[in-house]
C-alpha positions, 0 to 999 in steps of 0.5 A, spaced: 661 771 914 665 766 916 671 766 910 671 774 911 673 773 918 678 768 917 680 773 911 681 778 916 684 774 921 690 772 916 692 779 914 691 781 920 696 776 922 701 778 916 700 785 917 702 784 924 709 780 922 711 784 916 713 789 922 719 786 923 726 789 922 730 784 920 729 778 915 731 771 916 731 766 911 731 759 913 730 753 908 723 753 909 723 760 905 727 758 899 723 753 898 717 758 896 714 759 890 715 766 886 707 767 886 707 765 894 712 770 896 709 775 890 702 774 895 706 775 901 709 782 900 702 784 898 700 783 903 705 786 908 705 792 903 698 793 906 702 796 912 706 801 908 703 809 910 701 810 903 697 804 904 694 804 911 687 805 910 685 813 910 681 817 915 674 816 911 675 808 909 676 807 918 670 811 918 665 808 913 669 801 915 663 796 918 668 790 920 674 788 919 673 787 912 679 791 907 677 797 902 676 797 896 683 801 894 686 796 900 683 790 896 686 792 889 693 792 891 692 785 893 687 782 886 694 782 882 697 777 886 691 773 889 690 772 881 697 770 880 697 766 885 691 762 883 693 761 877 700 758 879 695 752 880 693 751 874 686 755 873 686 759 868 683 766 867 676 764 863 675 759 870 677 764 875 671 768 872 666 763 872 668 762 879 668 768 882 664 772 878 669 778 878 667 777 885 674 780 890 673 777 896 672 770 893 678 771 889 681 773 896 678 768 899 681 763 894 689 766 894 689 765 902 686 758 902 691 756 896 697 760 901 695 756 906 695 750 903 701 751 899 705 754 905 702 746 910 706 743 904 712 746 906 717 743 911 717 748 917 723 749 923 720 746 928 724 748 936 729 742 935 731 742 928 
């Protein structure tokens, strides 16, 4: 329960940054793997219109978990950022058994990790 919160909270926040009209690239963006930056525009295309969730998902919604359409746009480059680190796709599928949350689950955590790695700009540079 714990991770999907988490999970809802980071597309919540991703979702909430892609609206943003101008994009700035700083160092810290150059820097990015392809796969990191594949994952984020997924993520920021779930705020697109043909991918906010529809009338009968908000309905039969009953957390802050993603429909099933929303989470499918997503898998592709979760799995390809998973498999950036190594894993390949007979351990993916022990792993989370065909599973999407744990899959996402897994994406956001390397995100996370890889994105920690990467030199940020503070207020001072």
């Amino acid at each position: 329960m714990k991770s999907k919160l988490f999970y809802a909270i980071m597309m919540a926040a991703f979702i909430s940054c892609s609206t943003e009209s101008t994009a700035v690239v700083t160092p810290g963006d150059a820097k990015k793997s392809r796969e990191i930056t594949n994952f984020e525009k997924s993520i920021k295309s779930l705020s697109l219109p043909q991918n906010l969730p529809t009338e009968e998902e908000k309905r039969n919604q009953q957390s802050l978990e993603l429909s099933d359409r929303r989470k499918d746009i997503l898998i592709p480059s979760a799995l390809e950022l998973i498999k950036s680190t190594g894993t390949s796709d007979q351990e993916i599928k022990k792993i989370t058994q065909g599973d999407r949350d744990k899959i996402l689950t897994w994406a956001v955590k390397i995100y996370n990790e890889k994105n920690n790695k990467t030199p940020q700009k503070t207020l001072n540079d």
